[in-house]
Structure formats: C-alpha cells, structure tokens
Steps between C-alpha positions, in 0.01 A plus 500: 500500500822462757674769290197736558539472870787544559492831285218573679672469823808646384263823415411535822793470701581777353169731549564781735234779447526764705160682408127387589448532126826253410366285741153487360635411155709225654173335657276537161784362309558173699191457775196617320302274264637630185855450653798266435459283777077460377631417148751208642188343624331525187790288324566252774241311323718460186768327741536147460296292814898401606576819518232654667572392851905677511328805276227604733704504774748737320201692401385520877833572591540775223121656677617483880795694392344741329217556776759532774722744290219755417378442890865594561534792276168640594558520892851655424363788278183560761790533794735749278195694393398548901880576588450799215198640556511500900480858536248557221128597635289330228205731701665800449341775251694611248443861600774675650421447936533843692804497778380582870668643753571470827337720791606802604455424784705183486744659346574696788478260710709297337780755529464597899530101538771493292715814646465381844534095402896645393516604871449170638131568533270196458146440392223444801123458449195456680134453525263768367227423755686549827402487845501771768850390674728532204331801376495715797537336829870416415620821312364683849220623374282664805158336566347877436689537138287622222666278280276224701181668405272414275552824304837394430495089441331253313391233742430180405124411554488754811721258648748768705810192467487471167581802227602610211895560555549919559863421431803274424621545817295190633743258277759682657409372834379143368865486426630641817295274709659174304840545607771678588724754333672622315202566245541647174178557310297672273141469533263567150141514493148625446329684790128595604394817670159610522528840294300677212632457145607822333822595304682539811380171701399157458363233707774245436802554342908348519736543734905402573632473842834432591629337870879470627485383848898365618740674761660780546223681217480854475316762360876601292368158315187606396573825391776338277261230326227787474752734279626171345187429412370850350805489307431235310154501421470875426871573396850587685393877527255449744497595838297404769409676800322352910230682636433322903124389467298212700439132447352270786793214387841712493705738716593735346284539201581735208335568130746492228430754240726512138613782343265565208590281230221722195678852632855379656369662800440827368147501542221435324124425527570119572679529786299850624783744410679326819772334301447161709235182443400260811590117377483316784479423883799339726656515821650268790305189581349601850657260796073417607498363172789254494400388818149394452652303179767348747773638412739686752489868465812579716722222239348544170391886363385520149300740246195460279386735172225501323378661152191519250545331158264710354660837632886380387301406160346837473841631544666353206217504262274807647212328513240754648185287562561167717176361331662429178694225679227290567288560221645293234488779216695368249603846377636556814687187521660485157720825562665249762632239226831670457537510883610165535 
C-alpha cells in the first residue's frame, strides 16, 4: 500500500497538462469515484488495524495533494487561456463586418486643423447656445444689424440673450476676454442661421476660424498664412487673390478667392467662367473690438479669418448638394472611405 503512494505521488508531481482536455483526464483518473485515489480507500480495509492509523494519513496526504495540484493546474490554464484570447470577441459573427468611414466633413476638418496646428495654431471651443454679448455685442455688431433679427438667428425660447451661435467668432472673443495676448487660435465649430434648406444653403452647417492677436501684426501676415494655407490644402499651384469687402469685427476686411482648382483657372462652369472661387472671409481685428474684450488696441493689433467646412469640402470632392452632408446616405458616405 506505501509503495502505491508514493507512485501515486510520484505520478503527479510530474502532471503538467497544458489543455482543458489533459486536465480533465487528470481529474477522472485520480479525483473521480472510479479514480486511483477512490480505489486506495477501497483497500485500506485490507490493511492491518496497526497499520491503519500511519496509512490513512498517507492516503489523506496522497488526496490533499492531489486536490491542491489540479486546483493549481486549473487556475493556471484559465489565466493563460484569458492572456490568449484577450482580443477575441466571442460575440462577434462570423460574417465578414463592413469598414466605415470617416465624415467628409471631418475629414476636412481634420485637415484645416491640422495645416494651421503646424503654424502654431491651437484648438479653441465654445458653447453652442451663446448669449447676445459674445455673439454680437463684442465683435461690434450694430444694435440695427440684420444679423440680430429674427430672420437671420435662432433664438433660444424668444429669449433675445440667448441664441443659436451665427458664428465662431464668439469663442474668439470668450478667449480674448480671458487674458491677454499673444493669442494663437483656431476656432472649429457648428453654426446656426435661420435660412431655407436647398442645395445651396443650410440652416446649420461647420465652420473654422482662425485669430492671431500679438504686436507689431500686419496685414503682410495674413496674406502670407492665407497663400500658405491654399497651398497646402488645394496644392502649390494655387494662387489666391483679396477682394476689400465688410465685416462689423475687422479693419480692413477682404474675401479671399483661389484660383480654380477643377479648371486651373481657366474657366469653367464651377467657378462661373471667372477663373476664381470665394473660400473664405478675413481681415484686421477692428481696434472697437479689442477694446471692449480689454485688450489695448494702440499695443496689441491682430487678424482673424474665417471659412465654411462644407464649401472647402465641396472643393476637394465637388459635392454639389450641401444636403447630402447631413443626411446620412450611406452611398454617399462610403465614396469617402479611401479619403482618410
């Protein structure tokens, strides 16, 4: 009976299964009721009464060891097996899973932030639902300005302090008003105005704005980071050209038109036979409104542009009808997963 033990015991030191079925076949063959250990108990009544006492404890011995060493075995295999299979998805179906894409939108987006981030440009955001101050009491908006109608905004509740923000110019002035320069940012968002949807128009939609307020800023900046700019996102053989326009928050004001990136500015239909495209909006920060953001107008100068996502975007991928951004056509959307 001794010499059974110990080969018992010598049998499984040396165990070391390494699948759940190995293991399984080590606990039938020594744990279950047909097993070894089972059958030692059966002939521990053929030991002699003298014997019995040192036997059973060898027997109970020979059980605890066996117990422990399966216990100890099975929690190593369970903790291998998770190690493995971590990035398995027992939920997934076995079907092949269709790829999205990212936005066009978003896309574009992405790359504006990312052209001016390389200029020393950083992110700014701000509140949707803005009130009357940021939105057009500190850009210098006029009390009479049809932009303050209710044509024109969404306001919140017919409360006339609270709207939907116009523009991304209000984060430009949350900054402003928070410290002091030099500033350095770049301003992405979605924007509300109160217009009929068509192919043409939509009643929100994305813009970029960019702000450099320091001293000693000219317009000889701008115009640099503007052909910088149109450079890189619609290739080196673009040029750019300033027409002098009006906004109620910079001094001089311009529109920036491109050189027709379909034609090469031969002319075409896209661009009316003119050679030229409108992108955006900039000019000098106007004095009235670093001043009513506290900042000294006769120390610090600065300028401030601002462009459409969806009109840069319709650029690079001729998208005619702004509704297919917001309509979440899948059709439309999978010719963008090769974009990105």
């Amino acid at each position: 009976m001794r010499q059974k033990i110990q080969a018992l015991k010598a049998q499984l030191a040396e165990l070391a299964p390494e699948t759940a079925e190995a293991l399984e076949e080590m606990r039938l063959k020594y744990l279950s009721k047909k097993g070894a250990l089972n059958a030692l108990f059966a002939d521990f009544k053929l030991v002699p009464n003298e014997e019995k006492k040192e036997v059973g404890a060898l027997i109970n011995e020979l059980k605890q060891l066996a117990t422990d060493k399966y216990a100890e075995l099975k929690e190593r295999l369970e903790n291998s097996r998770q190690k493995g299979d971590a990035s398995l998805d027992l939920s997934r179906t076995a079907y092949p899973m269709p790829l999205g894409s990212r936005h066009p939108l978003h896309i574009v987006r992405d790359e504006i932030i990312n052209i001016f981030s390389r200029l020393g440009f950083n992110v700014a955001e701000g509140p949707e639902i803005e009130d009357d101050w940021h939105v057009f009491e500190s850009l210098n908006f006029a009390e009479d300005h049809p932009a303050r109608d209710m044509q024109d905004t969404f306001f919140v509740s017919h409360t006339p302090e609270l709207v939907l923000r116009t523009h991304t110019s209000s984060v430009q002035s949350r900054v402003m008003e928070q410290g002091q320069p030099p500033f350095r940012i770049i301003c992405p968002g979605r924007v509300y105005r109160n217009e009929a949807i068509s192919a043409r128009a939509h009643c929100f939609f994305h813009q970029v704005e960019a702000l450099y307020v320091d001293e000693k800023v000219t317009f000889a900046d701008l115009r640099q980071v503007l052909m910088h700019f149109a450079q890189e996102m619609f290739g080196t053989e673009t040029k750019i050209r300033l027409r002098p326009s009006f906004f109620p928050f910079t001094e001089p004001s311009a529109e920036m038109d491109i050189s027709c990136n379909i034609c090469g500015g031969e002319g075409c239909g896209f661009c009316k036979h003119t050679g030229w495209v409108e992108i955006l909006g900039c000019g000098m920060v106007d004095p009235a409104v670093l001043e009513s953001c506290g900042i000294d107008s006769k120390k610090y100068t600065g300028y401030a542009l601002g462009m459409g996502v969806e009109r840069i975007t319709n650029l690079k991928y001729r998208v005619s009808d702004l509704r297919l951004f917001s309509e979440n056509d899948l059709r439309f959307l999978r010719q963008f997963t090769a974009a990105h």
